[in-house]
C-alpha positions as CSV (number, residue, x, y, z in Angstrom):
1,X,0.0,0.0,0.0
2,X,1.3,3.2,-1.2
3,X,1.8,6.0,1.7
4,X,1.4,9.7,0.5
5,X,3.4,12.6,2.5
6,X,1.2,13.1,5.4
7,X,2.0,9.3,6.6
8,X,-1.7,8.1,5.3
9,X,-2.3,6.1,2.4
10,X,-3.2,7.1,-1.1
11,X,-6.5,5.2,-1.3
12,X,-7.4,7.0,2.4
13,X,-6.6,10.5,1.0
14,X,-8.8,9.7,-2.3
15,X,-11.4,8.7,-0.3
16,X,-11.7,12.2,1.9
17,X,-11.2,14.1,-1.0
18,X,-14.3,12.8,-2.8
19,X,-15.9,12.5,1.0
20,X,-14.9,16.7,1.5
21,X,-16.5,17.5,-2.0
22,X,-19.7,16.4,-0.7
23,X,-19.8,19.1,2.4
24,X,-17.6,21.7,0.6
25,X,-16.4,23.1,-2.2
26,X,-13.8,25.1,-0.4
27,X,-12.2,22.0,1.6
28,X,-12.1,19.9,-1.9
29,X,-10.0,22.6,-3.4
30,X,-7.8,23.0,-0.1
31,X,-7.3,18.9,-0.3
32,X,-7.2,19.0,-4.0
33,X,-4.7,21.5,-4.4
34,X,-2.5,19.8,-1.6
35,X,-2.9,16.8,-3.6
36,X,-2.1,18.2,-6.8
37,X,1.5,20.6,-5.8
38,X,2.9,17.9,-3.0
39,X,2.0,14.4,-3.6
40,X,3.7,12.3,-6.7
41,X,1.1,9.7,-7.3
42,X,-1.1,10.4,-10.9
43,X,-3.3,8.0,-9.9
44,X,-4.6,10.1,-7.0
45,X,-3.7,13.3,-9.2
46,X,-6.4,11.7,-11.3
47,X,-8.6,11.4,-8.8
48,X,-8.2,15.3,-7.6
49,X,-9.0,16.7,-10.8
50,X,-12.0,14.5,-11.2
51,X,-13.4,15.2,-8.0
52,X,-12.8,19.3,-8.7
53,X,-14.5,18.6,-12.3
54,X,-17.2,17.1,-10.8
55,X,-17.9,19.7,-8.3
56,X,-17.5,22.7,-11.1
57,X,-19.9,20.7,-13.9
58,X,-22.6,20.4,-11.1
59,X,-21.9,24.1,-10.4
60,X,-22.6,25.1,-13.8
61,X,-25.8,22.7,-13.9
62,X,-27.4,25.1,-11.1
63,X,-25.7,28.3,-12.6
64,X,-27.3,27.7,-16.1
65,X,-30.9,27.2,-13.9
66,X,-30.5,30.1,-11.8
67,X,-29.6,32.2,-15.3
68,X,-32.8,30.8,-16.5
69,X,-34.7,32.0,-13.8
70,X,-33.0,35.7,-14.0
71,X,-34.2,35.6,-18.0
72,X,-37.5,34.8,-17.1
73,X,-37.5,37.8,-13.8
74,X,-36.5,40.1,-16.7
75,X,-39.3,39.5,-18.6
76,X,-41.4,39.5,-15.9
77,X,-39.9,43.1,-15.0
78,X,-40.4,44.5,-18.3
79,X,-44.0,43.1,-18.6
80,X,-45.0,44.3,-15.3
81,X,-45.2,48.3,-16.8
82,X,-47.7,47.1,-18.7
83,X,-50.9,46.8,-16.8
84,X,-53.0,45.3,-19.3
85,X,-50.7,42.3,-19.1
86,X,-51.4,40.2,-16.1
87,X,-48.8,36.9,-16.2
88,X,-45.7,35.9,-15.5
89,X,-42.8,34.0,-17.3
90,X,-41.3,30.7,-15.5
91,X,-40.0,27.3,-16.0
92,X,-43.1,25.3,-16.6
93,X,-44.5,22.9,-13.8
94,X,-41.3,24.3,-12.2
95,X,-38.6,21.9,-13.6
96,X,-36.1,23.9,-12.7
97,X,-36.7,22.8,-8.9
98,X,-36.7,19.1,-9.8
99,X,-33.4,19.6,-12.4
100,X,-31.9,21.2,-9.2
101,X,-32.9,18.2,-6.9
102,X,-32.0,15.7,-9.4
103,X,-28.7,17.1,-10.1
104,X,-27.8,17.3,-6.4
105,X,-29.0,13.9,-5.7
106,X,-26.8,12.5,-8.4
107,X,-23.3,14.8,-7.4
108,X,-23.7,13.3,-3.5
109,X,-25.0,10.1,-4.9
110,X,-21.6,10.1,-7.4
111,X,-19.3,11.3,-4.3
112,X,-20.1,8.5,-2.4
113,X,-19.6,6.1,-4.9
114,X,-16.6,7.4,-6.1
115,X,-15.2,7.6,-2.4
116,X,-15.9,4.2,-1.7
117,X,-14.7,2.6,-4.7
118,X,-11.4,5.1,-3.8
119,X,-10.8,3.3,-1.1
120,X,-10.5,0.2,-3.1
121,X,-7.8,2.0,-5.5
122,X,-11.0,1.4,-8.1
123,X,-12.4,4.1,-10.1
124,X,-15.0,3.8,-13.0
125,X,-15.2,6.2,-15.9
126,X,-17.7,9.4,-15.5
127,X,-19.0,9.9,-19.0
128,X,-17.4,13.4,-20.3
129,X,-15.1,14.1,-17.3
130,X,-13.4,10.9,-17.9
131,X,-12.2,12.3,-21.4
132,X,-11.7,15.7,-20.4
133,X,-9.5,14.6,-17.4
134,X,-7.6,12.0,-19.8
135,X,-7.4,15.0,-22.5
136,X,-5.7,17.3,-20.3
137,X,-3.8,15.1,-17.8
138,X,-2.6,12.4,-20.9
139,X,-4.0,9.1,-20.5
140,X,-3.1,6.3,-19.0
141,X,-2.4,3.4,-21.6
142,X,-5.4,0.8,-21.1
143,X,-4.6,-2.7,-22.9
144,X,-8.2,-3.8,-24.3
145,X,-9.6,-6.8,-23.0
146,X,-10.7,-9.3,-25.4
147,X,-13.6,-11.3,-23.9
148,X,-12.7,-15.3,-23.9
149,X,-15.0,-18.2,-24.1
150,X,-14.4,-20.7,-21.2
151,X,-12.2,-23.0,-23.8
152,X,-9.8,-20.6,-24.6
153,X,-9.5,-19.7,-21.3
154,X,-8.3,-22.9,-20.9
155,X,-6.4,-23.7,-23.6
156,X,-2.3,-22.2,-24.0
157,X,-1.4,-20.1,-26.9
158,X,2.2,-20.6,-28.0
159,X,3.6,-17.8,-29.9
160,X,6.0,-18.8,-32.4
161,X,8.2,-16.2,-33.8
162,X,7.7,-14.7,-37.3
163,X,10.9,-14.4,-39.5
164,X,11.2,-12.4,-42.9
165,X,11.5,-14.7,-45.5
166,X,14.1,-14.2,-48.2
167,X,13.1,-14.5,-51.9
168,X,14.3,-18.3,-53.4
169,X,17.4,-18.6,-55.3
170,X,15.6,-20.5,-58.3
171,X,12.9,-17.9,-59.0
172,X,13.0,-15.1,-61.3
173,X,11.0,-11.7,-60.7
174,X,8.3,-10.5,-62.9
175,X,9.4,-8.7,-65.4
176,X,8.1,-4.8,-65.7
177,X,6.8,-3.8,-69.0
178,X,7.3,0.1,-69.5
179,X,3.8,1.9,-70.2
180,X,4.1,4.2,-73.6
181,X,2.1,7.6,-73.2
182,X,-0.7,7.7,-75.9
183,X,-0.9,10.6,-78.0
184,X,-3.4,12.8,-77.1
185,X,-6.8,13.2,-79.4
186,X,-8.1,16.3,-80.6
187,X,-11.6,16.3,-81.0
188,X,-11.5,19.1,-83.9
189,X,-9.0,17.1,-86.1
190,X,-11.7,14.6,-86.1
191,X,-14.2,16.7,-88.6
């Protein structure tokens, strides 16, 4: 088990980081930054940046709500000199409370799932972050696994080696027959 500079080990320190981003936004940057100038590991490098993408898409998921809900007081504001006009403008059925609720049920619910499997040095691939992490950190080299029927499971492969083979002594190679240009045709020589 791999120790990081405080004396704890990398798996633990993963762990509270994803375990802070669910209280606070301020204490996952504090570990996250720690993380990111002291420690040596990429694998909880990774994990840091993941944790602080995480935290700034959900951000911007409540950010882009609240910006539809300052379009909409606008309206409202301009409609309001009007009195002949008696409505407002607003999300309808009031999505934006259930987007909100949804969005915050799924960060905590991806925290804690993300913290646990931490402490298993396990980690899972968050659709978009994954690739923007890998994009901008370089990514790790993953060797494809081919899925095997219980037979060749079983069975050993032997690799033989491959050598170039030379051409044969007896045979001759085919001969290259030089192309001649054609003369071009003018189509007004033809009348």
């Amino acid at each position: 088990m791999q120790k990081t500079k405080l004396g704890i080990s990398v798996e633990l320190l993963a762990a509270l980081m994803y375990f802070v981003g669910l209280i606070n936004l301020l204490g996952l940057l504090i570990v996250a930054g720690y993380v990111l100038i002291c420690e040596k590991d990429e694998w909880l490098k990774r994990c840091a940046v993941t944790a602080v993408a995480l935290s700034v898409v959900f951000a911007l998921i409540g950010v882009v709500i609240g910006f539809g809900s300052n379009v909409f007081g606008l309206f409202n504001s301009i409609l309001s000199n009007f009195s002949f006009i008696h409505f407002s403008l607003s999300y309808p059925l009031h999505i934006d409370n259930f987007i909100s609720h949804a969005a915050s049920l799924a960060e905590k619910a991806l925290f804690v799932v993300l913290g646990v499997m931490a402490l298993k040095h396990k980690g899972f691939q968050v659709p978009g972050i994954s690739g923007l992490v890998g994009k901008h950190m370089g990514d790790i080299p993953q060797v494809p696994v081919q899925p095997q029927t219980p037979m060749q499971a079983q069975m050993p492969v032997q690799q033989v080696p491959v050598q170039p083979q030379a051409p044969m002594q007896g045979q001759v190679p085919a001969q290259q027959v030089p192309v001649q240009p054609q003369q071009p045709v003018d189509p007004s020589a033809q009348h």
